[in-house]
C-alpha positions as CSV (number, residue, x, y, z in Angstrom):
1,X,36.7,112.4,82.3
2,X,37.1,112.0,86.0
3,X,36.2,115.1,87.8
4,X,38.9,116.6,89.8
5,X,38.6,117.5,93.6
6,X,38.4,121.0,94.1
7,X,41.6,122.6,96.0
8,X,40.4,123.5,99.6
9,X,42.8,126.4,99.7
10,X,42.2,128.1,96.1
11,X,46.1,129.2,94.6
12,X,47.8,126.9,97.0
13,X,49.1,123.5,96.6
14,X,47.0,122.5,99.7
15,X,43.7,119.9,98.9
16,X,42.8,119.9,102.4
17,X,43.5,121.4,105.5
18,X,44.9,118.1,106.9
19,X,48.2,119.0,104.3
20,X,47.6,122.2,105.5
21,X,48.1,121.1,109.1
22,X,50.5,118.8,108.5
23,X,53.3,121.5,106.8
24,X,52.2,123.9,109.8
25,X,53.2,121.0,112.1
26,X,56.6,120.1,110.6
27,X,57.4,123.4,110.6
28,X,56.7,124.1,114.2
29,X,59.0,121.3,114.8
30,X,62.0,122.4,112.9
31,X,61.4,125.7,114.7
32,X,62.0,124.1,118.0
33,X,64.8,121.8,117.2
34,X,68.5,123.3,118.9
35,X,70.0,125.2,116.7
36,X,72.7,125.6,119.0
37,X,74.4,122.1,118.5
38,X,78.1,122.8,117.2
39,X,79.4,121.9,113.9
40,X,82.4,119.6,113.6
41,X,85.6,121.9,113.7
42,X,83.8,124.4,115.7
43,X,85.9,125.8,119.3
44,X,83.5,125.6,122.0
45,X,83.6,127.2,125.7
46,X,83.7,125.1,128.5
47,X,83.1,127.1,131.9
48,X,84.0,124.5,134.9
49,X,83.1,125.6,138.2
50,X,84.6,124.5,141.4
51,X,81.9,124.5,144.3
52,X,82.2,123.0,148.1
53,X,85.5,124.6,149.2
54,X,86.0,125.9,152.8
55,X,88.8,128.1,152.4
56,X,90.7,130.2,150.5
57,X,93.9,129.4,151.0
58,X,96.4,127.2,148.5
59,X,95.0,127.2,145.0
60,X,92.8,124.6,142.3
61,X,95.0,122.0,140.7
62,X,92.5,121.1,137.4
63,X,93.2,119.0,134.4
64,X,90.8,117.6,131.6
65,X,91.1,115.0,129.4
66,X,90.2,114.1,125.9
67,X,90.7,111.0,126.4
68,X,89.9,107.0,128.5
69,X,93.6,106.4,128.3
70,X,94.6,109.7,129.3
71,X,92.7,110.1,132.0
72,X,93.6,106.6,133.3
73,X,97.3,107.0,133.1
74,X,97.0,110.5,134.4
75,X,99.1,111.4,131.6
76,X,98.7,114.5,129.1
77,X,96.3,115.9,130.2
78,X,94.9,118.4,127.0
79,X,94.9,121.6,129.4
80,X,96.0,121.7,133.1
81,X,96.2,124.9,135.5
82,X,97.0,126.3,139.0
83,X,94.1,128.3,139.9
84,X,93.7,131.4,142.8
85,X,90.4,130.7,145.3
86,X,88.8,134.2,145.8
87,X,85.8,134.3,148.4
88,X,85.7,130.2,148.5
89,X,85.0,130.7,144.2
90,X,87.0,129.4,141.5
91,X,86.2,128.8,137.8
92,X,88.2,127.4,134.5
93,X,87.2,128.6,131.1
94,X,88.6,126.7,128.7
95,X,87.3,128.7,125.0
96,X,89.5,125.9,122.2
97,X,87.7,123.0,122.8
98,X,86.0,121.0,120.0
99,X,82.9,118.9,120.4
100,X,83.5,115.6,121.9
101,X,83.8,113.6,125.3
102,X,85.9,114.8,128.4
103,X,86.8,114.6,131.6
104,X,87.7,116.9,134.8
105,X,89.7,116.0,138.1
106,X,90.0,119.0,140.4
107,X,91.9,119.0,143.8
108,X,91.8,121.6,146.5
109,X,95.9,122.3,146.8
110,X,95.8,123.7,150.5
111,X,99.2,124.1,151.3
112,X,99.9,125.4,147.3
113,X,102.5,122.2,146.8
114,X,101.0,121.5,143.4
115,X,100.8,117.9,144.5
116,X,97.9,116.1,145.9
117,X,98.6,115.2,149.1
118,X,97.8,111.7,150.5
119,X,98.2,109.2,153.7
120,X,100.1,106.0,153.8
121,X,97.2,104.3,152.6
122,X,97.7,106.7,149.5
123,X,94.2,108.2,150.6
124,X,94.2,111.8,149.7
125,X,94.1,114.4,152.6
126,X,92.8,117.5,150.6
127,X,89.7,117.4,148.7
128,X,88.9,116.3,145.4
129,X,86.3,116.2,142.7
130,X,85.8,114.7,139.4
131,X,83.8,115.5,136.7
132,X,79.6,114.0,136.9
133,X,80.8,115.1,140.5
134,X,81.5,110.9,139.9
135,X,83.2,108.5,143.0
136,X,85.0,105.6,143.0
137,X,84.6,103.3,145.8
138,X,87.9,101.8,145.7
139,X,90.2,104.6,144.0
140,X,89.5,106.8,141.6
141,X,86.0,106.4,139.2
142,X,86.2,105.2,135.9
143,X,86.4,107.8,132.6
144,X,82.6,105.9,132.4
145,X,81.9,107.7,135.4
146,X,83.8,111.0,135.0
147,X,82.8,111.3,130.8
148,X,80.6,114.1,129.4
149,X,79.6,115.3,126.0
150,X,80.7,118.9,125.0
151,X,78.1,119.7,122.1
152,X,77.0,123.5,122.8
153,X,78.6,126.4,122.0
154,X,78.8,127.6,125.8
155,X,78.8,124.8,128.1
156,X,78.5,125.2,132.2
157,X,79.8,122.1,134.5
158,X,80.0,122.3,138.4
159,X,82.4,120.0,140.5
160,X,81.7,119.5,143.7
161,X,85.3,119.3,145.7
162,X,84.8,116.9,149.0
């Protein structure tokens, strides 16, 4: 009869400390892993903050999109605002968002007409900001540009307006 090993950790399943090891370091592992990563069907938070503006005068014009279409079109946007500056400062919290890709456009509405105002050239005259604080070089960037991932429960992005 072959003769069996003897266990290296008598009343556990362990034979060696290599196992040993080895279930210590998965478990270390697991242990760091996010557990903050939302499940599907989950409402997230999504704080935008508006950063770069010189005066407090008119208000923030902000949309985001759910969408490439959307956000191309400049059409139905999922949530839109008018928003009072106080002390050059402005932020958005949007808390009914699910987990998924969006995207931000922000203008600085200085003289409060709720439009963007622009030249003849149809080049704006009050500042702007996307999302990825993203520019296009002819026109607006691409939602390839402007695109992030909402995935945590609370979720921080900063747009610079220029």
């Amino acid at each position: 009869m072959p003769r069996r090993r003897p266990r290296a950790f008598p009343g556990t399943p362990f034979r060696s400390l290599a196992g040993l090891v080895m279930l210590l370091l998965a478990m270390l592992l697991l242990a760091l892993l996010p557990v903050s990563v939302a499940a599907a069907g989950d409402t997230l938070t999504l704080t935008v903050r508006i950063e770069g503006l010189k005066s407090d005068r008119g208000g923030i014009a902000i949309a985001i999109y759910d969408s490439e279409q959307a956000f191309t079109e400049r059409t139905a946007p999922l949530h839109k605002a008018f928003l009072p500056i106080e002390d050059k400062s402005c932020s958005w919290v949007l808390t009914d968002l699910t987990a998924g890709d969006y995207a931000v456009l922000v203008y600085h509405d200085r003289n409060g007409n709720e439009q963007l105002d622009t030249n003849k050239l149809r080049i704006p005259k009050e500042p702007y900001g996307f999302s990825n604080n993203a520019r296009g070089s002819f026109g607006p960037p691409g939602f390839d540009k402007v695109r992030f991932t909402l995935s945590e429960p609370e979720q921080t992005i900063e747009i610079e307006v220029r």
